[in-house]
C-alpha positions as CSV (number, residue, x, y, z in Angstrom):
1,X,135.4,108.2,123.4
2,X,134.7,104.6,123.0
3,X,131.9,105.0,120.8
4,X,132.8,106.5,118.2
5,X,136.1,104.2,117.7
6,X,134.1,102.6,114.9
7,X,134.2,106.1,113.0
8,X,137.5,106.9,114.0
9,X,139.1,103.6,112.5
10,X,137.4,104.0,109.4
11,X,138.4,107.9,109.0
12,X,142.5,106.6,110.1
13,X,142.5,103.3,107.7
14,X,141.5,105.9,105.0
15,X,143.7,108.7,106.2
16,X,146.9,106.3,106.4
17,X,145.6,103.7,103.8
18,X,143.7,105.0,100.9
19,X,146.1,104.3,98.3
20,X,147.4,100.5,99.2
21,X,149.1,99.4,95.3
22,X,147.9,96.0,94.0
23,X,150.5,93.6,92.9
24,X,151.0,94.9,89.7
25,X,151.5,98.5,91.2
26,X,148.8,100.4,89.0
27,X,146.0,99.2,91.1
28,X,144.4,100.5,94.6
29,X,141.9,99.9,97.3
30,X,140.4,102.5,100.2
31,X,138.0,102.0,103.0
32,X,135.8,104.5,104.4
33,X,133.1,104.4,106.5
34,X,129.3,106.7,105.9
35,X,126.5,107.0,108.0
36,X,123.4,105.5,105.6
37,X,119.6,105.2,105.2
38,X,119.1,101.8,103.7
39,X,116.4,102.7,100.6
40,X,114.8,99.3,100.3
41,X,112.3,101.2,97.5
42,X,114.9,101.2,95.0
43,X,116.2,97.9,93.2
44,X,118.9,97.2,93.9
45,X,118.9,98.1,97.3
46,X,120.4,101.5,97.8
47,X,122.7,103.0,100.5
48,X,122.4,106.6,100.8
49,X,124.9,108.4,103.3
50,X,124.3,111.3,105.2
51,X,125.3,115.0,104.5
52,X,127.4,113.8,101.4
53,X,123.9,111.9,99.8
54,X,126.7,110.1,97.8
55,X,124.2,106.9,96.7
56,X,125.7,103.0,96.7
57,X,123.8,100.7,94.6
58,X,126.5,98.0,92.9
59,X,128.3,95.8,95.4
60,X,130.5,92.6,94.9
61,X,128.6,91.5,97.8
62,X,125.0,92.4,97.0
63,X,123.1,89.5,99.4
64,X,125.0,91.3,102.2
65,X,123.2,94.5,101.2
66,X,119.6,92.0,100.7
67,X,120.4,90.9,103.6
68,X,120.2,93.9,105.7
69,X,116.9,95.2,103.8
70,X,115.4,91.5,105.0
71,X,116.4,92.2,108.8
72,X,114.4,95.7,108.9
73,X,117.8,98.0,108.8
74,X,117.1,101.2,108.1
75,X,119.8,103.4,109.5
76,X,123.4,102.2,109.8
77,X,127.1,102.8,110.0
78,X,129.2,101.1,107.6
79,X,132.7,100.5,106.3
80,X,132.9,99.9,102.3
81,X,136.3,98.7,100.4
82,X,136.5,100.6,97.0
83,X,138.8,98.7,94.8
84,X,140.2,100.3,91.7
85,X,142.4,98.2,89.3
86,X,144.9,99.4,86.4
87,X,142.0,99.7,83.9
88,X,140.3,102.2,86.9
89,X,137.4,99.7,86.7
90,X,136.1,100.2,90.2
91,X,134.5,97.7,92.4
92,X,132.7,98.3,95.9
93,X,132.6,95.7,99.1
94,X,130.5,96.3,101.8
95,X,132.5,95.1,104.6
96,X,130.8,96.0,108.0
97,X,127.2,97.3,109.3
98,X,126.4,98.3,112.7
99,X,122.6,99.1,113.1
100,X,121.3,102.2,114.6
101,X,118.3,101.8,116.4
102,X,115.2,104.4,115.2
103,X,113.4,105.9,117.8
104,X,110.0,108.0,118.0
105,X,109.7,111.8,118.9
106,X,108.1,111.6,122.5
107,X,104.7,112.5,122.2
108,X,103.8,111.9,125.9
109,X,105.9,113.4,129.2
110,X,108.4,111.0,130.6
111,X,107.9,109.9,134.3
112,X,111.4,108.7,135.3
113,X,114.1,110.6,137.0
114,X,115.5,113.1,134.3
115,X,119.4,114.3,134.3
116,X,121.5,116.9,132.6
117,X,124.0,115.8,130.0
118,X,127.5,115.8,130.4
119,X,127.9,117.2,127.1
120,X,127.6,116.5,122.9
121,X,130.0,114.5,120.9
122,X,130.9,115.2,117.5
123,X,131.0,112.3,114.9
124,X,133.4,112.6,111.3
125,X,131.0,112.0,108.2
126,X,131.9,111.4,105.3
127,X,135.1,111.9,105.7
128,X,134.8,115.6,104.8
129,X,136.0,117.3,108.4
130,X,132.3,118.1,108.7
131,X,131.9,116.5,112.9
132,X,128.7,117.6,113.7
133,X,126.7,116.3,117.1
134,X,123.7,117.0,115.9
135,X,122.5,116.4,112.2
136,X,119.1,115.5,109.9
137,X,119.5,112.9,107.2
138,X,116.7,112.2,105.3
139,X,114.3,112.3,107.7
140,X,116.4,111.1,110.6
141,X,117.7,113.7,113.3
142,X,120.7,112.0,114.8
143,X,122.3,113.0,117.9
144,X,125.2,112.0,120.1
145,X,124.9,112.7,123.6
146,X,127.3,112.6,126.8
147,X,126.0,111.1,130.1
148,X,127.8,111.1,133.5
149,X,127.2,107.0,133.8
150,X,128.7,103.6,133.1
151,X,126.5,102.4,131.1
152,X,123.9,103.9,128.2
153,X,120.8,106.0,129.2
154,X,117.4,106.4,127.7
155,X,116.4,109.5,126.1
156,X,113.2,111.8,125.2
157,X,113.3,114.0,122.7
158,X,110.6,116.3,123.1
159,X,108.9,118.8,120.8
160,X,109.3,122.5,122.2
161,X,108.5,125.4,119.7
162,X,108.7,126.3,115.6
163,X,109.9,129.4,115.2
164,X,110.3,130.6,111.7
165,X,112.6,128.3,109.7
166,X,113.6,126.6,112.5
167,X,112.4,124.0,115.1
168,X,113.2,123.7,118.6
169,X,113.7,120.0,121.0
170,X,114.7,119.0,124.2
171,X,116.5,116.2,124.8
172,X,116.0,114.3,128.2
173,X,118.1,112.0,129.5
174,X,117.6,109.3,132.0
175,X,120.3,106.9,133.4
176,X,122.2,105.4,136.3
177,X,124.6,108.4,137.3
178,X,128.5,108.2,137.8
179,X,130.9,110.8,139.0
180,X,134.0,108.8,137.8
181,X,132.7,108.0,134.3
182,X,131.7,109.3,131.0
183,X,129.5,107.4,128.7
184,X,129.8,108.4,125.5
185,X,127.0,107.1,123.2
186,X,126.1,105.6,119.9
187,X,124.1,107.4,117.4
188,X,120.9,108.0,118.8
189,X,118.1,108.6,115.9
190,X,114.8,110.1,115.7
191,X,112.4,109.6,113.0
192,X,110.9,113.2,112.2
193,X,107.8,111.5,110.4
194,X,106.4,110.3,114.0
195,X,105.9,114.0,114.8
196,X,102.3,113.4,112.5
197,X,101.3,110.6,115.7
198,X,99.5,113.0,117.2
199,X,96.3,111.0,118.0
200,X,98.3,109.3,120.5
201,X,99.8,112.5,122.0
202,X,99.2,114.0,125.6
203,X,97.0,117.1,125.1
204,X,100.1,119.3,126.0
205,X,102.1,118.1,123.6
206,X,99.7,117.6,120.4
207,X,99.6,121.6,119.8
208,X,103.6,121.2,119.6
209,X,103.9,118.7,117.1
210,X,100.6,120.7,115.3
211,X,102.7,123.7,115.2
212,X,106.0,121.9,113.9
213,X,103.8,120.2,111.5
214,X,102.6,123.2,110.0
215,X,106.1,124.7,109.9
216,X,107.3,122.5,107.9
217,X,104.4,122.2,105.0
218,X,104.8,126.1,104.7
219,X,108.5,125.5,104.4
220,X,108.1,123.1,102.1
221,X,109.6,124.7,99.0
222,X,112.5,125.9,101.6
223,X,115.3,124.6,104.0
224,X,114.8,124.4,107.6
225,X,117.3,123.2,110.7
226,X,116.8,122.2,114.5
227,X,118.0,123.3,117.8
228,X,118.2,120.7,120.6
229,X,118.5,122.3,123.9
230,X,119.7,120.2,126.9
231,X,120.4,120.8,130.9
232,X,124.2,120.0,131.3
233,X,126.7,119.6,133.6
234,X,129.3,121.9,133.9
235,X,131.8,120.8,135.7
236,X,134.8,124.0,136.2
237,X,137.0,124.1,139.4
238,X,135.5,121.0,140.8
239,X,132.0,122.9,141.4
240,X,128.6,121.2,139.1
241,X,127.0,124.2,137.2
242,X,123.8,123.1,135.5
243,X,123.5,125.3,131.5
244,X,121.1,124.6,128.8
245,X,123.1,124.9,126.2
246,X,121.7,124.1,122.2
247,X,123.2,122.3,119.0
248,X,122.3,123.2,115.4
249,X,121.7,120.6,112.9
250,X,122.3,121.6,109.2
251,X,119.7,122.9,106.8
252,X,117.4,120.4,104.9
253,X,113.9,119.9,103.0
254,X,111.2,118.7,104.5
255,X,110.6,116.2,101.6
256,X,110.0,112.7,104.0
């Protein structure tokens, strides 16, 4: 599951490495790794991690953080350094940021090939045990499929039905197949707010993202959570069996 090694290394070098002594013994430093929205509205510039909404502000590296609010990053996975000395005055380095590309909710039918899933892949936030596949983050569904391929696929996510508290997706996939090969990808993240494009949505799908729309303002004094529903591929006793099968995000406001 090379995709997800970035996570993993953070979770292990805080796992076997959290309390590493300074020279004088009292002292400590940690890394860790989150899953952030970059908050540009906020001076300084704040991180704010999913499903633990811990916040960041105050870096010993703050033009790193500028820096990143200059290039357009909005959504990313980063590693941080907490240092801690004998006085438990406690500084925080941001050390890495991958970028995770936003993408719209398809508001018009896809015309390529389309092809099942091989599965979901759970990712470790915040450190917590808490591995979803499929989660919202202020504003931001995220979601980690599988594909049978070698390299990464393009995907649709497409507005289905609201039903009470909770909306329904599909996720398509599209990509260059492979029996011998899984291809496990990065984070791939939807920005709910596109759902109101629906001047430029196909006829069939306008009254879909109307309906979700309206959902959500009556919920907006509640939690909701969303199902995405995929075709996947089964594979038991060497035989392809093609499932929909769903995931469940967790519960959030609709407050974006």
């Amino acid at each position: 599951m090379k995709k997800i090694l970035f996570a993993i290394a953070c979770v292990m070098t805080l796992a076997l490495g959290s309390c590493i002594p300074s020279n004088n013994g009292f002292g400590y430093s940690t890394t860790f790794s989150r899953v952030v929205t970059i908050d540009t509205a906020k001076t300084p510039v704040q991180l704010v991690a999913d499903y633990t909404g811990e916040v960041f502000k105050t870096f010993t590296n703050p033009q790193y953080v500028d820096q990143l609010a200059e290039d357009g990053m909005r959504r990313a996975e980063v590693m941080m350094r907490l240092d801690v000395d004998e006085d438990y005055t406690q500084t925080l380095t941001l050390l890495t940021a991958r970028k995770i590309a936003i993408q719209a909710v398809s508001n018009t039918a896809p015309t390529e090939p389309l092809r099942p899933l091989a599965g979901w892949q759970p990712y470790p936030l915040g450190g917590t045990g808490y591995t979803p596949a499929v989660w919202v983050s202020n504003g931001y569904l995220n979601i980690l499929p599988v594909i049978p391929a070698l390299s990464a696929g393009k995907y649709y996510l497409m507005p289905d039905t609201a039903m009470s508290d909770t909306l329904h997706f599909s996720l398509k996939a599209s990509y260059e197949p492979s029996k011998a090969q899984k291809y496990y990808e990065n984070i791939q993240c939807y920005d709910l707010r596109t759902l109101r494009d629906t001047a430029n949505a196909e006829e069939g799908l306008r009254g879909k993202m109307t309906a979700m729309l309206d959902a959500m303002d009556k919920l907006r004094q509640d939690s909701m959570r969303i199902v995405v529903t995929s075709l996947i591929d089964v594979h038991y006793y060497e035989k392809d069996t093609l499932m929909e099968q769903s995931a469940m995000t967790n519960f959030f406001k609709y407050d974006f």
